[in-house]
N, CA, C and O atoms as CSV, one atom per row, in Angstrom:
chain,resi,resn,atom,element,x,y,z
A,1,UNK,N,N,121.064,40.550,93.446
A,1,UNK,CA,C,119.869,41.338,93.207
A,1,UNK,C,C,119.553,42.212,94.412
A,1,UNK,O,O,119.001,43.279,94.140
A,2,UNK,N,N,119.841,41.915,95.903
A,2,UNK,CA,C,119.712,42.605,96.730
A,2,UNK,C,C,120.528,43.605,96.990
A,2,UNK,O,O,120.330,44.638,97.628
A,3,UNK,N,N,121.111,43.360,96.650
A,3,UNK,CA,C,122.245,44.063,96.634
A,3,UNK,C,C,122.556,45.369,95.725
A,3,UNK,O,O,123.111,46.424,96.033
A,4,UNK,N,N,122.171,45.062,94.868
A,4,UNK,CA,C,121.526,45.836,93.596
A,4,UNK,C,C,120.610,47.090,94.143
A,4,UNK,O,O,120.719,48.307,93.995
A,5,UNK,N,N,119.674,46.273,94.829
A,5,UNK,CA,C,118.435,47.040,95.183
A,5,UNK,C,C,118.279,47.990,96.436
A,5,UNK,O,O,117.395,48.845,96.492
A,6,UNK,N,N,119.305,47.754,97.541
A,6,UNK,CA,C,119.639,48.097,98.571
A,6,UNK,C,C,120.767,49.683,98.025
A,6,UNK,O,O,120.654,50.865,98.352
A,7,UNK,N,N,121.760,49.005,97.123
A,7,UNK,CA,C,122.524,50.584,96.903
A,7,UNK,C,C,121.359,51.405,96.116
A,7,UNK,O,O,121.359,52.598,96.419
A,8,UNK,N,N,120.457,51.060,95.257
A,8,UNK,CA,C,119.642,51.882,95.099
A,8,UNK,C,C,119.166,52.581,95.358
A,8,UNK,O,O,119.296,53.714,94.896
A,9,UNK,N,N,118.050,52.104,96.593
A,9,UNK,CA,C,117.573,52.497,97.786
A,9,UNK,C,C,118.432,53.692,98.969
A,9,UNK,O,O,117.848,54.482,99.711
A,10,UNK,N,N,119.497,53.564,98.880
A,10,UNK,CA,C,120.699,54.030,99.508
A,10,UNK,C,C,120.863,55.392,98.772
A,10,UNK,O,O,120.809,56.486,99.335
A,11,UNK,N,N,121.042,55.215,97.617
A,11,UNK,CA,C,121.669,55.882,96.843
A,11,UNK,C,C,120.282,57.551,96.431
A,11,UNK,O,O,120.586,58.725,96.218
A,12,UNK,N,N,118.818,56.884,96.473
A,12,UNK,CA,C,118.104,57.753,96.542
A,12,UNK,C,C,117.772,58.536,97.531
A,12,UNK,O,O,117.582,59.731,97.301
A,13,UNK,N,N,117.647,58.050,98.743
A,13,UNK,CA,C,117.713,58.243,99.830
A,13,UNK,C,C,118.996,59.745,100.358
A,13,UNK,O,O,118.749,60.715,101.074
A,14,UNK,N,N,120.142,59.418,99.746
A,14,UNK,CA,C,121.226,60.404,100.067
A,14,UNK,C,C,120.809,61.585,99.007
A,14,UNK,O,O,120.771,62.749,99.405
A,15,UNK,N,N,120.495,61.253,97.635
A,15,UNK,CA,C,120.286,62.288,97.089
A,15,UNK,C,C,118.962,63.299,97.272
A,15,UNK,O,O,118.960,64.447,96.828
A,16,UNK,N,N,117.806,62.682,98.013
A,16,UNK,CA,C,116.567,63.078,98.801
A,16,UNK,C,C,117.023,64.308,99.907
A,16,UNK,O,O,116.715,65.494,99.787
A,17,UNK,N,N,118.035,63.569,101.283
A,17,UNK,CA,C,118.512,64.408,102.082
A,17,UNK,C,C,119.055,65.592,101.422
A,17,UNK,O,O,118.508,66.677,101.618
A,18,UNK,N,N,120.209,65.485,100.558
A,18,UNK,CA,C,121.186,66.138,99.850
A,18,UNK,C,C,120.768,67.355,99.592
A,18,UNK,O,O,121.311,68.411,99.917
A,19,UNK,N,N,119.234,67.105,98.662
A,19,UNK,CA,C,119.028,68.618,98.207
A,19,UNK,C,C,117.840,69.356,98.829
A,19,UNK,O,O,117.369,70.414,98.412
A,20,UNK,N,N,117.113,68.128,100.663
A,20,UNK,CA,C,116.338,68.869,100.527
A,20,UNK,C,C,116.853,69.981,101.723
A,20,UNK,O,O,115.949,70.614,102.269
A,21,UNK,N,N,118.321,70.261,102.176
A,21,UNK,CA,C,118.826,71.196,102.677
A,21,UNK,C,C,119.432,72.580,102.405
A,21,UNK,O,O,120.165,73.066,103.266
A,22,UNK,N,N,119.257,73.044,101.619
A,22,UNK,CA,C,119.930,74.534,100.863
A,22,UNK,C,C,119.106,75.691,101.444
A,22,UNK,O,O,117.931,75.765,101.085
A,23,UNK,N,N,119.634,76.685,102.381
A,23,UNK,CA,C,119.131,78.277,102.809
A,23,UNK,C,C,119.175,78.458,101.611
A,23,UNK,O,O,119.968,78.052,100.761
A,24,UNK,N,N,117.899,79.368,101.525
A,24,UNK,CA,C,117.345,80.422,101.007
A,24,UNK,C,C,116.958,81.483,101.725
A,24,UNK,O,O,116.599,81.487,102.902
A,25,UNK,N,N,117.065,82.649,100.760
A,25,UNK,CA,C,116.125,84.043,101.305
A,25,UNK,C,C,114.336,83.511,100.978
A,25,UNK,O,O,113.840,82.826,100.083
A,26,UNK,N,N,113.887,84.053,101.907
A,26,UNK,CA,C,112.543,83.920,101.938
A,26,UNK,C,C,111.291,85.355,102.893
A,26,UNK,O,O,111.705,85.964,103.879
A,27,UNK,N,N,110.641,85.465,102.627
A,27,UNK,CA,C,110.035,86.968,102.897
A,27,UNK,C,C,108.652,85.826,104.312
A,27,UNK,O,O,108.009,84.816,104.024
A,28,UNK,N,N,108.672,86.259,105.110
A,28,UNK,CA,C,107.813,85.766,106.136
A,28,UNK,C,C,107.097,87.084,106.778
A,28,UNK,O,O,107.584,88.214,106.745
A,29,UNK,N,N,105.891,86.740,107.350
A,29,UNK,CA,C,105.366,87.731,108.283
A,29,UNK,C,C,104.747,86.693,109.156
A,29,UNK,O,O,104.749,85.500,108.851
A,30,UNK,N,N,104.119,87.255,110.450
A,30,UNK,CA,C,103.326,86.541,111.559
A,30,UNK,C,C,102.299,86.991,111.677
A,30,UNK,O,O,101.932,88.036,111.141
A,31,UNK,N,N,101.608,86.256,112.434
A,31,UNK,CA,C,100.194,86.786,112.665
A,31,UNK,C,C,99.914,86.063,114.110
A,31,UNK,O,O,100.601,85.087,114.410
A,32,UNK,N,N,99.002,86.498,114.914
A,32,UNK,CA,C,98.485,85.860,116.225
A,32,UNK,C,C,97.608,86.547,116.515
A,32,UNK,O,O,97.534,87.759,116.312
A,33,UNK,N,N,96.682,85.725,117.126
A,33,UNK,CA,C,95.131,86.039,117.718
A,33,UNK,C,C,95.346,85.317,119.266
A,33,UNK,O,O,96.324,84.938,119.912
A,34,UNK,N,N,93.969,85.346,119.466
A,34,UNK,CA,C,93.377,84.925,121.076
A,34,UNK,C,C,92.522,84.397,120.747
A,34,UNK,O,O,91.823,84.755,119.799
A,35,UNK,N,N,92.291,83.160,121.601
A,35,UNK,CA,C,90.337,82.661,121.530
A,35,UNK,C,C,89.721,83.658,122.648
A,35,UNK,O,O,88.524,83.903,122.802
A,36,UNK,N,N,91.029,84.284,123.546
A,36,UNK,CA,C,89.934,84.645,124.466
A,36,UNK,C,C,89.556,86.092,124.499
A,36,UNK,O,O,88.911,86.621,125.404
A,37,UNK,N,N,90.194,86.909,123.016
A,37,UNK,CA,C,89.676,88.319,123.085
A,37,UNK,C,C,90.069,88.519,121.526
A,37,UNK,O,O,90.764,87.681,120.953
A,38,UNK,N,N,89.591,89.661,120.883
A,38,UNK,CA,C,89.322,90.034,119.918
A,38,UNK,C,C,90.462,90.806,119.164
A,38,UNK,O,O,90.507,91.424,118.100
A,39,UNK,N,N,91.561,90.454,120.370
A,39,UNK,CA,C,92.561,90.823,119.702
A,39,UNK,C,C,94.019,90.363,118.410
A,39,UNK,O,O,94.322,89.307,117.854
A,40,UNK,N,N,94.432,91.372,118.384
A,40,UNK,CA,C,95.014,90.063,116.128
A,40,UNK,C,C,96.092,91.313,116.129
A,40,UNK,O,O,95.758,92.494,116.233
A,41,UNK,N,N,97.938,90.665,115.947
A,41,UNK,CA,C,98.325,91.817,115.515
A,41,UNK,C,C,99.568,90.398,114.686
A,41,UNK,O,O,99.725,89.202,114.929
A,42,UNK,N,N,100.180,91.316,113.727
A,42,UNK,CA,C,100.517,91.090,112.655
A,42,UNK,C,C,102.152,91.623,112.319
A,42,UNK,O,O,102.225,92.850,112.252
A,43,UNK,N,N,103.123,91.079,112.157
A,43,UNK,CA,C,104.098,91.740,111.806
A,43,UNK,C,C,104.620,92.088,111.150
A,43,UNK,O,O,104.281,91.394,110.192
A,44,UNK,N,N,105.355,92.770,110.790
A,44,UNK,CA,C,105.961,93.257,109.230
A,44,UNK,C,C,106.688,92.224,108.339
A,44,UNK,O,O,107.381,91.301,108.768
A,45,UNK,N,N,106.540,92.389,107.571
A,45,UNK,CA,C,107.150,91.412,106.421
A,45,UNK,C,C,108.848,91.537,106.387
A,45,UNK,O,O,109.249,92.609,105.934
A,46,UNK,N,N,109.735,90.708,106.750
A,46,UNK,CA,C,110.673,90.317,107.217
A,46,UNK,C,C,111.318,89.767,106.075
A,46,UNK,O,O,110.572,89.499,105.133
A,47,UNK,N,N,112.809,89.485,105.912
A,47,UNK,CA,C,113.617,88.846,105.184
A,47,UNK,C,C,114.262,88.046,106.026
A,47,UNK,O,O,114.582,88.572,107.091
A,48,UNK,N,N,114.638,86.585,105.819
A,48,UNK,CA,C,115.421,85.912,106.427
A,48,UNK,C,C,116.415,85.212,105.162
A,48,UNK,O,O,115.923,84.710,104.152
A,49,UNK,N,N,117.591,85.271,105.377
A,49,UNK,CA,C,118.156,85.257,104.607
A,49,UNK,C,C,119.116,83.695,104.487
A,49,UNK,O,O,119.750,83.218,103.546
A,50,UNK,N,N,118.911,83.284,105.676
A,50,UNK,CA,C,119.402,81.479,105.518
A,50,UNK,C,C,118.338,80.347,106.362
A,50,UNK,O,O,118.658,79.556,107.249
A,51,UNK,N,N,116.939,80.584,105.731
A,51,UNK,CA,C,116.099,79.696,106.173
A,51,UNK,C,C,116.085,77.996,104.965
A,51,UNK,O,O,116.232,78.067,103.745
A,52,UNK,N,N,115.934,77.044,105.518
A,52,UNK,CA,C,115.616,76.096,105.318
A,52,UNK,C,C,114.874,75.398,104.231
A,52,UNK,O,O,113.833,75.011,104.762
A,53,UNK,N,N,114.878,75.099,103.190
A,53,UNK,CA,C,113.703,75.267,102.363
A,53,UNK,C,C,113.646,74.230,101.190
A,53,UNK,O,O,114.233,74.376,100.118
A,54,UNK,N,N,112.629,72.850,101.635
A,54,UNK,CA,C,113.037,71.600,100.754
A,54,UNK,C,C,112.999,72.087,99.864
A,54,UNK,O,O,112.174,72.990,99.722
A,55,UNK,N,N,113.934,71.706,98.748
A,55,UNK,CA,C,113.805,72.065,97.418
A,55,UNK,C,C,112.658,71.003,96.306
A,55,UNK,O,O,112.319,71.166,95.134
A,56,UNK,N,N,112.456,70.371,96.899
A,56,UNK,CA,C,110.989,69.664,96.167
A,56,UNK,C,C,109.467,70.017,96.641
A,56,UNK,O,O,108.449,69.963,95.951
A,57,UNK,N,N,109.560,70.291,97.637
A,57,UNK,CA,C,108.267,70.681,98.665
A,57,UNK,C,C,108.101,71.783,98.479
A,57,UNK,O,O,106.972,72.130,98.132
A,58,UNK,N,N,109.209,72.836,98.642
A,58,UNK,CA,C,109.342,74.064,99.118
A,58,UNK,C,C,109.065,74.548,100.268
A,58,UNK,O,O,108.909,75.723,100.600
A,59,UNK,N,N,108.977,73.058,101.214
A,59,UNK,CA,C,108.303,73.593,102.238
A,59,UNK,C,C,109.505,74.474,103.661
A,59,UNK,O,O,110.704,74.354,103.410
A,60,UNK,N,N,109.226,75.091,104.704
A,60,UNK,CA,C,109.716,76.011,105.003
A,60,UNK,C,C,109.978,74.802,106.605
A,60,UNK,O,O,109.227,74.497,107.532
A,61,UNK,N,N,111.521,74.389,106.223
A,61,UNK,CA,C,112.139,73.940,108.095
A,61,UNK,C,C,112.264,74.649,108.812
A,61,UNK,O,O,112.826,75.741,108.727
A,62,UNK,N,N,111.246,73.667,110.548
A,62,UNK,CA,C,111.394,74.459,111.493
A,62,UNK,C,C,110.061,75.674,111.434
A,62,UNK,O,O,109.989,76.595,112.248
A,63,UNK,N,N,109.201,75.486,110.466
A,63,UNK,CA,C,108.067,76.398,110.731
A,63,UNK,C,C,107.492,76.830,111.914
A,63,UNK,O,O,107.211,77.989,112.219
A,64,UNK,N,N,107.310,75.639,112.672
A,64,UNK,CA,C,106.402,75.566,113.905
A,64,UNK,C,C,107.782,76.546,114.967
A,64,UNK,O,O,107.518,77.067,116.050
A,65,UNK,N,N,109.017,76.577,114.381
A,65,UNK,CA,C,110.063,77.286,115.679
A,65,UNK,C,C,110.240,78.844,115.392
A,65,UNK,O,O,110.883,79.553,116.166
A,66,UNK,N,N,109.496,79.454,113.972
A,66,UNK,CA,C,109.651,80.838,114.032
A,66,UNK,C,C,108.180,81.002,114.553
A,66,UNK,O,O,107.879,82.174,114.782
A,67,UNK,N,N,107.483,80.339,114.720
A,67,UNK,CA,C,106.030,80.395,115.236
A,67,UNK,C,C,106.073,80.504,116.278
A,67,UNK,O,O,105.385,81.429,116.709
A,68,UNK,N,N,106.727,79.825,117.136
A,68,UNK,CA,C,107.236,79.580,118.617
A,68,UNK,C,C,108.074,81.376,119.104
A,68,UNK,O,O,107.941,81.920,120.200
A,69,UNK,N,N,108.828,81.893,117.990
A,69,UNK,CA,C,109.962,82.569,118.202
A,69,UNK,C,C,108.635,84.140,118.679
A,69,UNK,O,O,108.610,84.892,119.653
A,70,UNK,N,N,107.830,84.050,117.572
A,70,UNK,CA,C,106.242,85.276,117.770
A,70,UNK,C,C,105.727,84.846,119.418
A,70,UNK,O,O,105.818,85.597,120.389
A,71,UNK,N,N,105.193,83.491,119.427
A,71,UNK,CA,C,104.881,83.529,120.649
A,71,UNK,C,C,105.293,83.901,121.836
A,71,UNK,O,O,104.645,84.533,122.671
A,72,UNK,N,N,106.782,83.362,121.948
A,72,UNK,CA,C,107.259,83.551,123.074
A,72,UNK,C,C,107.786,85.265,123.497
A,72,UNK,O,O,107.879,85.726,124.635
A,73,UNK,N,N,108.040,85.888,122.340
A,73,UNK,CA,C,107.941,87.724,121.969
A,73,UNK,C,C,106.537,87.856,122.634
A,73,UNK,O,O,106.756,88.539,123.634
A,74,UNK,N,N,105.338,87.585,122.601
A,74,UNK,CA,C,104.305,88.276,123.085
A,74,UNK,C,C,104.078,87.695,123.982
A,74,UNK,O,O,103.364,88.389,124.706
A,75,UNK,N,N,104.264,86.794,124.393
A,75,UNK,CA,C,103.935,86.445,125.918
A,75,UNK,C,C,105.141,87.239,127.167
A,75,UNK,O,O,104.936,87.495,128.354
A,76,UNK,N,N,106.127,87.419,126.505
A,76,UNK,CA,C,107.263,88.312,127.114
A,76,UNK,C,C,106.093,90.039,127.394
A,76,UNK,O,O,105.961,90.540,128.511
A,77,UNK,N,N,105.693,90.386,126.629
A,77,UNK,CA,C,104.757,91.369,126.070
A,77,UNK,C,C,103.270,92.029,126.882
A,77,UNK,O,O,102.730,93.135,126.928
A,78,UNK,N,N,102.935,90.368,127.584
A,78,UNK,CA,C,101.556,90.334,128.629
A,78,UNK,C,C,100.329,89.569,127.262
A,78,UNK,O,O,99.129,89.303,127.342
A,79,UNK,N,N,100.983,89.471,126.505
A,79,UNK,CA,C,100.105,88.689,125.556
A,79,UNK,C,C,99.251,87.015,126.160
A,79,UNK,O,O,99.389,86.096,125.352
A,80,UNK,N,N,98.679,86.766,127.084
A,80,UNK,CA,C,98.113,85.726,127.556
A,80,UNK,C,C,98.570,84.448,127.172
A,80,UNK,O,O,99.429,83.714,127.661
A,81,UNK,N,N,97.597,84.293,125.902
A,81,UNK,CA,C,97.454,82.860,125.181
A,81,UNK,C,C,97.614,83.356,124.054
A,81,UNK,O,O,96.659,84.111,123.870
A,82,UNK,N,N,98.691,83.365,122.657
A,82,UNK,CA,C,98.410,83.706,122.035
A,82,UNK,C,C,98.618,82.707,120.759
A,82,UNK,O,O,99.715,82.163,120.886
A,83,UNK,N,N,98.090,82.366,119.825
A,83,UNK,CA,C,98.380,81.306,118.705
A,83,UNK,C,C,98.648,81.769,117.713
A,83,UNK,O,O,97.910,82.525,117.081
A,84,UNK,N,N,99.983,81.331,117.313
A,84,UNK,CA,C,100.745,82.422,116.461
A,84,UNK,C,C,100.621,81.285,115.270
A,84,UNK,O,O,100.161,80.144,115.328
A,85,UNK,N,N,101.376,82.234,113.835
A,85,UNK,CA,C,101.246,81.622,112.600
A,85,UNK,C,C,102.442,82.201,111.991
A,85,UNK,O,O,102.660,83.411,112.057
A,86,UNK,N,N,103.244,81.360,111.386
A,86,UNK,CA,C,104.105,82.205,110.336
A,86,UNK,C,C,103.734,81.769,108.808
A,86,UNK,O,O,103.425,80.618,108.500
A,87,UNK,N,N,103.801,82.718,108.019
A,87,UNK,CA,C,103.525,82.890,106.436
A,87,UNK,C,C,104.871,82.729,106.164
A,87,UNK,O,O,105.727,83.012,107.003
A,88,UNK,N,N,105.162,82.256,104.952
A,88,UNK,CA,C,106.641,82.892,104.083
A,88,UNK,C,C,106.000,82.469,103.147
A,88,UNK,O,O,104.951,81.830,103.222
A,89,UNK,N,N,106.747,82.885,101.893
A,89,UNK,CA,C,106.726,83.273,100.672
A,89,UNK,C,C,108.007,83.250,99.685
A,89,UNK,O,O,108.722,84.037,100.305
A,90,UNK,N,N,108.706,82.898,98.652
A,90,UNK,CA,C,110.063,83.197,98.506
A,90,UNK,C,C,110.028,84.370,97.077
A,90,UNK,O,O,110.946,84.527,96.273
A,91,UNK,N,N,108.897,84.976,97.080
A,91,UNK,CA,C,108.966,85.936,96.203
A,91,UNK,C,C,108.371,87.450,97.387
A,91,UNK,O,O,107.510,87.251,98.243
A,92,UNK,N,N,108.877,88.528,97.229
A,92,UNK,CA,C,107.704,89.652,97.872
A,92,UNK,C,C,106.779,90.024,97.479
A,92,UNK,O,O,106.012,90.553,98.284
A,93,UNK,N,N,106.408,89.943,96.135
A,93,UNK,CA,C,105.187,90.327,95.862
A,93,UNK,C,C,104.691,89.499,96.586
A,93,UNK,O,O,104.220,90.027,97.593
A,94,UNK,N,N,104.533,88.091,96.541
A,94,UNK,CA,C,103.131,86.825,97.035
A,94,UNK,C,C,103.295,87.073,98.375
A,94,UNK,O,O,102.241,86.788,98.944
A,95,UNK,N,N,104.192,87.503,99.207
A,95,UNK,CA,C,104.039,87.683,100.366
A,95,UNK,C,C,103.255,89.192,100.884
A,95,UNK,O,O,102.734,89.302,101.994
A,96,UNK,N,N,103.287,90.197,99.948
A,96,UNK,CA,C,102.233,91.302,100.375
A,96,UNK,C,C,101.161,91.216,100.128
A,96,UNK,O,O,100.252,91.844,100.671
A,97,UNK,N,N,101.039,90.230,99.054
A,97,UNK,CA,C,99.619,90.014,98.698
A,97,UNK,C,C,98.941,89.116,99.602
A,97,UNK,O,O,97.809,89.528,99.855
A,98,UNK,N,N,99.235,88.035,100.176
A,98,UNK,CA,C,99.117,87.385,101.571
A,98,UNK,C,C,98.845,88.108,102.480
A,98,UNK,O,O,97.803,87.794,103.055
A,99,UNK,N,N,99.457,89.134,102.936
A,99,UNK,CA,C,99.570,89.728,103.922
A,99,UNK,C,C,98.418,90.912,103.903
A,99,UNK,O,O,97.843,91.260,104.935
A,100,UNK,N,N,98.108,91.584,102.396
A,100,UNK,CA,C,96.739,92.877,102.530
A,100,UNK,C,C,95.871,92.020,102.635
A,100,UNK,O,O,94.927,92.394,103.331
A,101,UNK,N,N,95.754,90.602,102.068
A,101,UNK,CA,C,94.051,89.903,102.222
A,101,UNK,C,C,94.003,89.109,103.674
A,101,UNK,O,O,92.959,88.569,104.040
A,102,UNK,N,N,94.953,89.083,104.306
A,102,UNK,CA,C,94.654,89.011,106.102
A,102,UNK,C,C,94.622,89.894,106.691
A,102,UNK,O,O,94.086,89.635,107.769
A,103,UNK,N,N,95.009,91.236,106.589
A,103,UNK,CA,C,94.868,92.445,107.334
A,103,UNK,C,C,93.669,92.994,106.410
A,103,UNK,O,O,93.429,94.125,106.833
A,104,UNK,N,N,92.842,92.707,105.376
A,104,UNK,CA,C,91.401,92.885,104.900
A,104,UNK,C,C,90.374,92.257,105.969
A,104,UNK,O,O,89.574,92.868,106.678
A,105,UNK,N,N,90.652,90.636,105.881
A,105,UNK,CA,C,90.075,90.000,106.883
A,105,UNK,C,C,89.469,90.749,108.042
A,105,UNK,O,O,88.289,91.094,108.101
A,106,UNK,N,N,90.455,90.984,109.020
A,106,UNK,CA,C,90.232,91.789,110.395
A,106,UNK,C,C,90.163,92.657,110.220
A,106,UNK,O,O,89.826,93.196,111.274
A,107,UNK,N,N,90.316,93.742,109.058
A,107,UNK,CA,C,89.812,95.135,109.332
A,107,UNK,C,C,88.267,95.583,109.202
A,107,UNK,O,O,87.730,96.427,108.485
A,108,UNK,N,N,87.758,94.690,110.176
A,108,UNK,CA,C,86.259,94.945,109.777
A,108,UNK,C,C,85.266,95.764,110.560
A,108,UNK,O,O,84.075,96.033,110.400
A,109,UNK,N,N,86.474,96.165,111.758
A,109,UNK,CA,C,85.890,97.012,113.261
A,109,UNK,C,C,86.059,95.673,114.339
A,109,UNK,O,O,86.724,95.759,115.371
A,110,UNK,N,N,85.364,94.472,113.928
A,110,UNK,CA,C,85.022,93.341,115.315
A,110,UNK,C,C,86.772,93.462,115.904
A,110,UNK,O,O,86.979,93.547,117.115
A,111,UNK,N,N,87.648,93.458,115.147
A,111,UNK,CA,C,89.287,92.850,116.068
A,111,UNK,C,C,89.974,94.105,116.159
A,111,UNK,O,O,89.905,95.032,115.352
A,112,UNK,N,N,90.534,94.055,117.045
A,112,UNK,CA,C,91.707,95.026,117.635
A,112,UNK,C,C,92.979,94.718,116.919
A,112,UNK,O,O,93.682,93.753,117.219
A,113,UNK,N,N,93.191,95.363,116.187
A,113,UNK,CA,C,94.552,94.907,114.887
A,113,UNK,C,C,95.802,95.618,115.390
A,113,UNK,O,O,95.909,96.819,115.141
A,114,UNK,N,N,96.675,95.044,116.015
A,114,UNK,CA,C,97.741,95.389,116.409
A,114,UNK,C,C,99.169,95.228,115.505
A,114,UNK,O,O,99.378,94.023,115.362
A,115,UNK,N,N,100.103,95.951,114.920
A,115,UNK,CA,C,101.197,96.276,114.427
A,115,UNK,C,C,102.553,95.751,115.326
A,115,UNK,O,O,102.895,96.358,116.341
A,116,UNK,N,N,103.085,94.870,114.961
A,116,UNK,CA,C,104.761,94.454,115.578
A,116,UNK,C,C,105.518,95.338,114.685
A,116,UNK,O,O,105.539,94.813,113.572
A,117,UNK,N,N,105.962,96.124,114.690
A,117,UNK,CA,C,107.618,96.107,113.812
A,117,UNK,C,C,108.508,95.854,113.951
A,117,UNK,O,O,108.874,95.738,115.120
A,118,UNK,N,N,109.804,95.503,112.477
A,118,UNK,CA,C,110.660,95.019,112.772
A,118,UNK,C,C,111.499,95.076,113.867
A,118,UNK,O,O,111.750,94.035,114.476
A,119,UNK,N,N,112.053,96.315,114.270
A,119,UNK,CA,C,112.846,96.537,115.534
A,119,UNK,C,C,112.159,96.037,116.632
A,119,UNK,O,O,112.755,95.121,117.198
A,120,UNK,N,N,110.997,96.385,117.149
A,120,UNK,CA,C,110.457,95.144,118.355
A,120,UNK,C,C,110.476,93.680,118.381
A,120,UNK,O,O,110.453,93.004,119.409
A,121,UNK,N,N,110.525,93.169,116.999
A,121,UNK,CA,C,110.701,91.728,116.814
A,121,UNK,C,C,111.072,91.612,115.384
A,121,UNK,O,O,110.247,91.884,114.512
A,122,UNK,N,N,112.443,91.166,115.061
A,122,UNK,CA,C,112.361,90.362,113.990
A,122,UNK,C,C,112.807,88.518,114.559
A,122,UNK,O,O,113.176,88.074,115.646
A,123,UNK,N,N,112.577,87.959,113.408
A,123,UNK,CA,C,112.903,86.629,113.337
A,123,UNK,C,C,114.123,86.170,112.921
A,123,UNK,O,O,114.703,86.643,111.944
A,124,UNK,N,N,114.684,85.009,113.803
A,124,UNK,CA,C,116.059,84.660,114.077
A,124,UNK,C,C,115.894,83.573,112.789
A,124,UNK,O,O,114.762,83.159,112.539
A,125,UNK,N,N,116.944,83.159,112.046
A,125,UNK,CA,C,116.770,82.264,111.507
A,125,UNK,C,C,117.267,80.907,112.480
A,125,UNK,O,O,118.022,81.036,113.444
A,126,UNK,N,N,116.761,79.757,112.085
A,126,UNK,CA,C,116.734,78.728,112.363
A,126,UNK,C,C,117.677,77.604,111.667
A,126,UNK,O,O,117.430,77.255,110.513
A,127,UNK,N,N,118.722,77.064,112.363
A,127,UNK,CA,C,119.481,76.123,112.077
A,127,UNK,C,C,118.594,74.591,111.360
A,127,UNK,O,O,117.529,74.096,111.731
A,128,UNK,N,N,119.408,74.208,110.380
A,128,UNK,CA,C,118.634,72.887,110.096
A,128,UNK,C,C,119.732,71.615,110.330
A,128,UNK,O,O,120.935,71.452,110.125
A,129,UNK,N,N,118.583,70.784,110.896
A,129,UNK,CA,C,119.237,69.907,112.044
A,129,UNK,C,C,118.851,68.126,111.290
A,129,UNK,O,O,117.697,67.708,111.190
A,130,UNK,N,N,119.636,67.616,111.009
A,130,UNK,CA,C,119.150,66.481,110.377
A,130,UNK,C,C,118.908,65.643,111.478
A,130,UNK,O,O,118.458,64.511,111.304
């Protein structure tokens, strides 16, 4: 019976890992602010074409390292402190539509809305690492 229950266990487990590794294309943009000034700039909507992407979750591996990838671009930049965010999306429409109702947000006069484009920064894709 343990035995039984153990290849089971085993057996779900491999098929869990299995599929939650497959690149996909996926459409991302960034965003970063300051606590300590009013400034917010935003980057263009990007294609990455072998990102990470559980196939049950959908959730996006390595998020926090294309987040990291914005930061460390603007601090190269004179960007202080800056707390970056990455969006993705695996359709483009949902990702522009994401993207006009955060650049609605700040276009209100209070923030200094700053523009990245692609050629100043795009995003590297990220290896997935079991």
């Amino acid at each position: 019976m343990k035995k039984i229950l153990f290849s089971l266990l085993l057996t779900m487990a491999t098929i869990g890992a299995w599929s939650a590794n497959k690149p996909a294309k996926v459409y991302m943009f960034g965003f970063a602010s300051s606590f300590n000034d009013s400034t917010v700039c935003f980057t263009d909507i990007q294609t990455v074409d072998s990102a990470y992407i559980d196939s049950k979750t959908k959730f996006l591996y390595s998020r926090e390292n294309y987040s990291y990838q914005l930061r460390d671009y603007l601090k190269e930049k004179g960007f202080i402190t800056p707390t970056c965010i990455t969006i993705f999306t695996l359709k483009r429409k949902d990702i522009e539509k994401r993207l006009a109702k955060m650049r609605k947000r700040y276009s209100n006069g209070k923030y200094i809305v700053k523009d990245i484009k692609s050629p100043e920064f795009t995003y590297q894709a990220v290896k997935f690492e079991e």
